[in-house]
LODOGU-772317 format. One record per residue (C-alpha): residue in three letters; x, y, z. Coordinates in steps of 0.1 Angstrom, whole numbers, padded with zeros to 4 digits, always signed. Example, Ala and Ser with C-alpha at 12.3 -4.5 7.8 and 13.67 -1.06 7.14 Angstrom:
2
ALA+0123-0045+0078 SER+0137-0011+0071 
This chain:
326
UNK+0566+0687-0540 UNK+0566+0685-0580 UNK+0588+0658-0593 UNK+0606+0681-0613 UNK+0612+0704-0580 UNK+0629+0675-0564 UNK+0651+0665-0592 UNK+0664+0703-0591 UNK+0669+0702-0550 UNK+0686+0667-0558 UNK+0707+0679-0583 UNK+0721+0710-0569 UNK+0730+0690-0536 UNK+0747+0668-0558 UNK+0764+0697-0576 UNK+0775+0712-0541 UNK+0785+0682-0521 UNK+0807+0677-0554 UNK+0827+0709-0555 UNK+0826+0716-0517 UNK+0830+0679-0499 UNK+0856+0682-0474 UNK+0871+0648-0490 UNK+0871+0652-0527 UNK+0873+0619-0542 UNK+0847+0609-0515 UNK+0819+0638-0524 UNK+0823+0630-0560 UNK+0812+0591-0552 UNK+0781+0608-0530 UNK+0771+0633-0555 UNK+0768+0603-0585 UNK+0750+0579-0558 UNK+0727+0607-0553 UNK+0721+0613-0593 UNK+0714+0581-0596 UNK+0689+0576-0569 UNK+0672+0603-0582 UNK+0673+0590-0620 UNK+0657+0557-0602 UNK+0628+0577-0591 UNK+0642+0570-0554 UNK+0625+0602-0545 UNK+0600+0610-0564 UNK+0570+0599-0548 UNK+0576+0622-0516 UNK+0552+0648-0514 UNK+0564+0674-0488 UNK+0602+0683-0481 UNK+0605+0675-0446 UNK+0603+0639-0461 UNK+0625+0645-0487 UNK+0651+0659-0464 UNK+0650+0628-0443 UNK+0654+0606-0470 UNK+0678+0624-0490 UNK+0703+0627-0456 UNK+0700+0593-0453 UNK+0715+0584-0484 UNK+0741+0607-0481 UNK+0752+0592-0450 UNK+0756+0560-0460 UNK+0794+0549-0458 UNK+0809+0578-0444 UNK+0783+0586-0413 UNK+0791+0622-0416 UNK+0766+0639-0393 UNK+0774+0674-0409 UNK+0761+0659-0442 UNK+0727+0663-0446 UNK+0698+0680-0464 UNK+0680+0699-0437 UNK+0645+0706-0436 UNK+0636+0739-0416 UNK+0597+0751-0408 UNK+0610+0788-0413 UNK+0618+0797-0447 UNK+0658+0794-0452 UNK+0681+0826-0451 UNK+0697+0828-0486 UNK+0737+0826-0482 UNK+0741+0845-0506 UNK+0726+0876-0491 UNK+0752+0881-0458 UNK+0727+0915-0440 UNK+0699+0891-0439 UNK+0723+0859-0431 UNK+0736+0881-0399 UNK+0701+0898-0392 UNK+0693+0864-0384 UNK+0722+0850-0365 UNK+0724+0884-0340 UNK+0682+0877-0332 UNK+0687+0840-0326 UNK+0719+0846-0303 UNK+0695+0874-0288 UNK+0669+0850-0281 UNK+0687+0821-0268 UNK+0711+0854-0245 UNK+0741+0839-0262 UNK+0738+0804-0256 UNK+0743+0816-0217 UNK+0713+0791-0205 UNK+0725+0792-0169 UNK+0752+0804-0148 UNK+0753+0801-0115 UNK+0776+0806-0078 UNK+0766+0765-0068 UNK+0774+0759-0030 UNK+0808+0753-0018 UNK+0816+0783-0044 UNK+0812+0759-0077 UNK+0807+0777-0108 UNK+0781+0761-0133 UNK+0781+0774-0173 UNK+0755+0757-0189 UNK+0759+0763-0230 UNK+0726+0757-0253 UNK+0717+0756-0278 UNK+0746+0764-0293 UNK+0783+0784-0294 UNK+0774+0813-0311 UNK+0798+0836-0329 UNK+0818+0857-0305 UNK+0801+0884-0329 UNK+0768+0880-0315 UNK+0776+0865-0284 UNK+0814+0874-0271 UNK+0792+0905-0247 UNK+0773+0876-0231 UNK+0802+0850-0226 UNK+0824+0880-0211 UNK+0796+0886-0188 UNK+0791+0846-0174 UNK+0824+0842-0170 UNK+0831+0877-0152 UNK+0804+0862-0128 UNK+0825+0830-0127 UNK+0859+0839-0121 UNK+0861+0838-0087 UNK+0845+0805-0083 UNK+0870+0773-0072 UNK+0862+0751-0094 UNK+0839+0748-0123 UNK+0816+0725-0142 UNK+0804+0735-0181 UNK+0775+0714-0190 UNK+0774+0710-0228 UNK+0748+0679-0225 UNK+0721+0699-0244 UNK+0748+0720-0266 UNK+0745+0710-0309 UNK+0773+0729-0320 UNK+0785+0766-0328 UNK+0815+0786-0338 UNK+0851+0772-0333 UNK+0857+0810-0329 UNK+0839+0808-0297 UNK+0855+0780-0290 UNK+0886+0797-0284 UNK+0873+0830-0272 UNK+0858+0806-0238 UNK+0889+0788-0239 UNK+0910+0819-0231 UNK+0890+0824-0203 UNK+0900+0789-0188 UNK+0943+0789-0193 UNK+0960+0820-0181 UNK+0977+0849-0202 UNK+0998+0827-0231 UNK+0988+0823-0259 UNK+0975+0777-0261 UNK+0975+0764-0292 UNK+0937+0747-0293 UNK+0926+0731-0332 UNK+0933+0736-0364 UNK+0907+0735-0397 UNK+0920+0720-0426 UNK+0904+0731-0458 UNK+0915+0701-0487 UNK+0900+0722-0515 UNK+0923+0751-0510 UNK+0949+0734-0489 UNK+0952+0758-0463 UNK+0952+0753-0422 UNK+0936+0779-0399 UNK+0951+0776-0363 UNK+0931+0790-0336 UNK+0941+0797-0301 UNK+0934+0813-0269 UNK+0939+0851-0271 UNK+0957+0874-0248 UNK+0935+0899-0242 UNK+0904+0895-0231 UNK+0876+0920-0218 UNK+0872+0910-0185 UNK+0886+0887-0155 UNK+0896+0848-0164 UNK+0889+0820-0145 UNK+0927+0809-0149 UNK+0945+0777-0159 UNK+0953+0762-0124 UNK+0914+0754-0109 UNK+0894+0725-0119 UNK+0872+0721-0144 UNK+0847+0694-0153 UNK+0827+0696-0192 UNK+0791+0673-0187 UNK+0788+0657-0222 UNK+0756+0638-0237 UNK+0749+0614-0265 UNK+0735+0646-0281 UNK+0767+0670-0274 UNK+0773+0678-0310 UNK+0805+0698-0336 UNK+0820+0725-0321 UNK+0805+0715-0285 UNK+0827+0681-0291 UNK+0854+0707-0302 UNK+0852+0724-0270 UNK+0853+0692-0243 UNK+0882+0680-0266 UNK+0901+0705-0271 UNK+0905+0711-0232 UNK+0907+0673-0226 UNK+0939+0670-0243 UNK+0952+0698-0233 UNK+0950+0682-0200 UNK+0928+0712-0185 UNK+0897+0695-0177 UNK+0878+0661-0170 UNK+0849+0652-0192 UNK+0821+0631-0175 UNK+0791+0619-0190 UNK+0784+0600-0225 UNK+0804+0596-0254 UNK+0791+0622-0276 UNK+0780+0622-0315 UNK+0808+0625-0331 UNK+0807+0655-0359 UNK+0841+0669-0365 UNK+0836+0687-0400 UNK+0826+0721-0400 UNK+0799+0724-0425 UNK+0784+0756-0448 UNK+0750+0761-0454 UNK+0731+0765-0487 UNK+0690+0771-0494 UNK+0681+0748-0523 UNK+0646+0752-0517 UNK+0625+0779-0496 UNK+0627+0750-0465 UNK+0659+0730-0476 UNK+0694+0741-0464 UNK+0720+0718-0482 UNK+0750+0715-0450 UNK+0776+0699-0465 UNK+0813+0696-0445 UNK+0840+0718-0462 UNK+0870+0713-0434 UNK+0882+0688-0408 UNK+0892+0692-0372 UNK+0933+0686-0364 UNK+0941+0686-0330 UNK+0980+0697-0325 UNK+0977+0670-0292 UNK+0964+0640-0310 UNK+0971+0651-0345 UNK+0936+0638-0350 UNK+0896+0644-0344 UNK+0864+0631-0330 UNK+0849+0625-0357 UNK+0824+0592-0361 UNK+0839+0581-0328 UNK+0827+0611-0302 UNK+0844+0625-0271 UNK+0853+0595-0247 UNK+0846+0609-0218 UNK+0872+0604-0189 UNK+0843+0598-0166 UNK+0816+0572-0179 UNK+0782+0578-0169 UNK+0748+0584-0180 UNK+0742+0620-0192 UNK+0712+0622-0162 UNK+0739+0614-0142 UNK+0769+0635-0145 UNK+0759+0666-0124 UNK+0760+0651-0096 UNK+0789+0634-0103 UNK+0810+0657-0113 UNK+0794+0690-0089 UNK+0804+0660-0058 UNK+0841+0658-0072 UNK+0843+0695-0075 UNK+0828+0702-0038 UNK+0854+0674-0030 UNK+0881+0695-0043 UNK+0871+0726-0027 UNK+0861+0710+0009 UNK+0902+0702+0009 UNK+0911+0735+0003 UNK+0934+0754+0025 UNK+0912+0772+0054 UNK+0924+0804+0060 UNK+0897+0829+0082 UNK+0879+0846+0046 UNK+0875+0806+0030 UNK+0859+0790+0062 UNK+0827+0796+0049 UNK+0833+0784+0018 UNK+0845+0751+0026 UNK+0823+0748+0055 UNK+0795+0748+0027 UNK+0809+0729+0004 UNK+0813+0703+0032 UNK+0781+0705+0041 UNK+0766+0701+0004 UNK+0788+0670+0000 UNK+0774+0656+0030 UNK+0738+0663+0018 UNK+0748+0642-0018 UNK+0764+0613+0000 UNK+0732+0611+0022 UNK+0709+0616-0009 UNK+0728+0589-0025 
């Protein structure tokens, strides 16, 4: 990259982490640390903008550790925000690609239920067909484990459209977004209608979290760990809690720079630079079969009427098979 090309990608970061900066006072300290790294010549010797990027994101972390913050480099050319068909031409073929985010779903034995979410939530836009589908499959299921280990984030809107799957017809009241530059809250919560069956609000459910579970996955195990509707087990995870928007300062630079935070109407607070504690400590290789042998545990103490005794037969049998293998 041209020196003069990196002073402009430096200078409208600065520009926009100013004006958009989910703490104001805060983004206008980053933005004049950034111009003056820049006048220092700080950046000036890296050639390519992958580099840059990593450099750049650096220094705008330091202090506040705000994950969302960054300059991001992408191999693709970047989708101009400014153009919304070709911003949601490319959403709808990603969310295609990856079949919502819907990377596994299975009946486990002993009549476990297993959502695995990755790479991300995607917008209930281009993915609510998809979720509908997994968790018509998963209804019926006893208990249920959603594995978010591998899950970098999303749309808090999806967030609450799987949410109303897991509590029963009221309306729960899940997060809020606070925007400081306009001083407005959006509430969301889980929705009364949905398209097909729920999985209800009185069986178990266990969220798998990893050092890498990330933004609106965070959002997800913590909004229904507060709410007292599920058991997280794993690692603590990253800790981002500041939705972010996206701008293309270059053809390969996306500027993501936090414009809200996360309010949770239980703790009156967030996750952010601290992570999900998970109720259940363990490493992230480990927390399947931890939590699938507490979740055939609950099922194998089931009532046994004639239609069950298969069930709970198997799921005996499958926790005998992980005691023995452990």
């Amino acid at each position: 990259m041209r020196t003069d090309e990196i002073r402009q990608v430096t200078e409208r970061l600065a520009v926009l982490v100013a004006k958009y900066y989910v703490f104001p006072s805060t983004g206008a300290e980053i933005a004049e640390r950034l111009r003056a790294a820049t006048a220092d010549g700080r950046y000036d010797e890296l050639s390519d903008p992958e580099s840059l990027a990593d450099r750049v994101t650096a220094d705008l972390q330091v202090g506040n550790e705000d994950k969302h913050l960054r300059l991001k480099f992408h191999q693709d050319e970047v989708v101009d925000e400014t153009d919304p068909v070709a911003e949601e031409a490319a959403w709808v073929a990603r969310a295609e690609l990856a079949a919502g985010g819907m990377a596994r779903v299975e009946r486990l034995p002993g009549n476990v239920g297993l959502l695995e979410i990755r790479p991300l939530l995607f917008d209930p836009a281009h993915a609510g067909a998809q979720v509908s589908a997994a968790m018509s499959l998963l209804s019926a299921t006893d208990a249920l484990l959603i594995d978010l280990r591998r899950c970098l984030g999303g749309s808090p809107d999806m967030v609450a459209f799987l949410c109303s799957h897991l509590f029963d017809g009221e309306p729960v009241h899940l997060n809020d977004l606070v925007s400081p530059s306009d001083d407005t809250r959006r509430q969301f919560w889980t929705t009364p209608y949905l398209p097909g069956p729920r999985f209800g609000g009185s069986k178990p459910i266990w969220v798998l979290t990893s050092s890498t579970s990330f933004s609106a996955a965070e959002e997800l195990a913590y909004d229904l760990q507060q709410l007292g509707r599920a058991t997280v087990v794993g690692e603590r995870t990253r800790g981002g809690a500041h939705p972010r928007d996206g701008f293309k300062v270059h053809p390969h630079l996306e500027a993501t720079v936090p414009v809200k935070r996360a309010e949770n109407p239980v703790s009156h607070t967030n996750w952010e630079g601290v992570g999900v504690r998970p109720d259940v400590e363990v490493p992230a290789a480990d927390a399947f079969d931890e939590a699938c042998r507490r979740a055939l545990e609950h099922v194998a103490e089931l009532p046994t009427g004639l239609e069950r005794r298969s069930v709970t037969d198997e799921a005996r049998a499958e926790l005998g098979s992980l005691v023995i293998a452990g």
